[in-house]
C-alpha positions as CSV (number, residue, x, y, z in Angstrom):
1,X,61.7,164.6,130.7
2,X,62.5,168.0,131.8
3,X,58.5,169.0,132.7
4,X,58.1,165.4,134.8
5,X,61.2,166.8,136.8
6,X,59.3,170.1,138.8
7,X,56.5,166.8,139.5
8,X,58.8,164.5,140.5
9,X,60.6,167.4,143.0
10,X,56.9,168.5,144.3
11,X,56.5,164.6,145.3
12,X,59.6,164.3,147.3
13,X,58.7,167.8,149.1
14,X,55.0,166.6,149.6
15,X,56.6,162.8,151.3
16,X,59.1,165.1,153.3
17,X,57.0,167.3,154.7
18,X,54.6,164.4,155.6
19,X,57.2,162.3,157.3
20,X,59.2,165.3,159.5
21,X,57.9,164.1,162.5
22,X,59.4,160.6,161.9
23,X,62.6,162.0,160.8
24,X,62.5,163.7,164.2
25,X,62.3,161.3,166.0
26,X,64.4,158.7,164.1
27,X,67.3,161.5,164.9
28,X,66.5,161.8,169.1
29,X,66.6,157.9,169.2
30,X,70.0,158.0,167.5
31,X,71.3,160.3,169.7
32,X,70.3,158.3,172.8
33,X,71.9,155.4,171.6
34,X,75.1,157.3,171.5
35,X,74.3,158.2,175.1
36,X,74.1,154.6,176.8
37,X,77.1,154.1,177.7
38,X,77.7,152.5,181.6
39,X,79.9,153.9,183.9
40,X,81.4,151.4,186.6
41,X,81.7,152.4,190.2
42,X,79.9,155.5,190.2
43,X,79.7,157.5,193.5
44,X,76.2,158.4,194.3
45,X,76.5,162.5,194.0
46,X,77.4,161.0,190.4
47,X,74.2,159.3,189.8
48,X,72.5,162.3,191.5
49,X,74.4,164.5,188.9
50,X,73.7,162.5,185.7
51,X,69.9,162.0,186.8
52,X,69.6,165.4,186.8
53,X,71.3,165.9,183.3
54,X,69.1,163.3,181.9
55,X,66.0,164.9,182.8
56,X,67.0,168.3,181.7
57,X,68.1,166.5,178.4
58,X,64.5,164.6,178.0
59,X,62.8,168.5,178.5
60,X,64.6,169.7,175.9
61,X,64.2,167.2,173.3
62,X,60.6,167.4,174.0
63,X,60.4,171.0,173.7
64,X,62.8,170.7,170.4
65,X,59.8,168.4,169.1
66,X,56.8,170.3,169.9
67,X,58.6,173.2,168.5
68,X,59.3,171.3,165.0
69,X,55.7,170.0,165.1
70,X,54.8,173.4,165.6
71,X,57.1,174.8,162.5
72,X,55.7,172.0,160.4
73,X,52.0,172.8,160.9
74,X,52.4,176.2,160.1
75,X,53.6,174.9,157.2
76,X,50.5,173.0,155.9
């Protein structure tokens, strides 16, 4: 039992490393949920100011991914 244990860890490593990108992602789509949230009677230097927010936000997680893709070829 003990020598099917360093197998068995390899495996979950080898399934890990395959699906990191998924994981990824599964984690930026969580966090936008949490980030829908409507705000009634907004004032338009408001909207201006959240637009703005949101697409600094989306540049970041895209760089965040590209720099995990990155990381995780460099890997294999």
């Amino acid at each position: 039992m003990d020598e099917d244990l360093p197998e068995s860890v390899k495996k979950c490593l080898d399934i890990l490393e395959e699906n990191v990108g998924i994981l990824a992602n599964l984690e930026f789509d969580l966090d936008d949920e949490k980030e829908d949230e409507l705000t009634p009677d907004m004032k338009l230097h408001n909207l201006y100011d959240m637009t703005e927010d949101v697409a600094e936000s989306a540049k970041l997680k895209r760089a965040e991914s590209n720099f995990a893709r990155r990381q995780s070829e460099n890997y294999l």
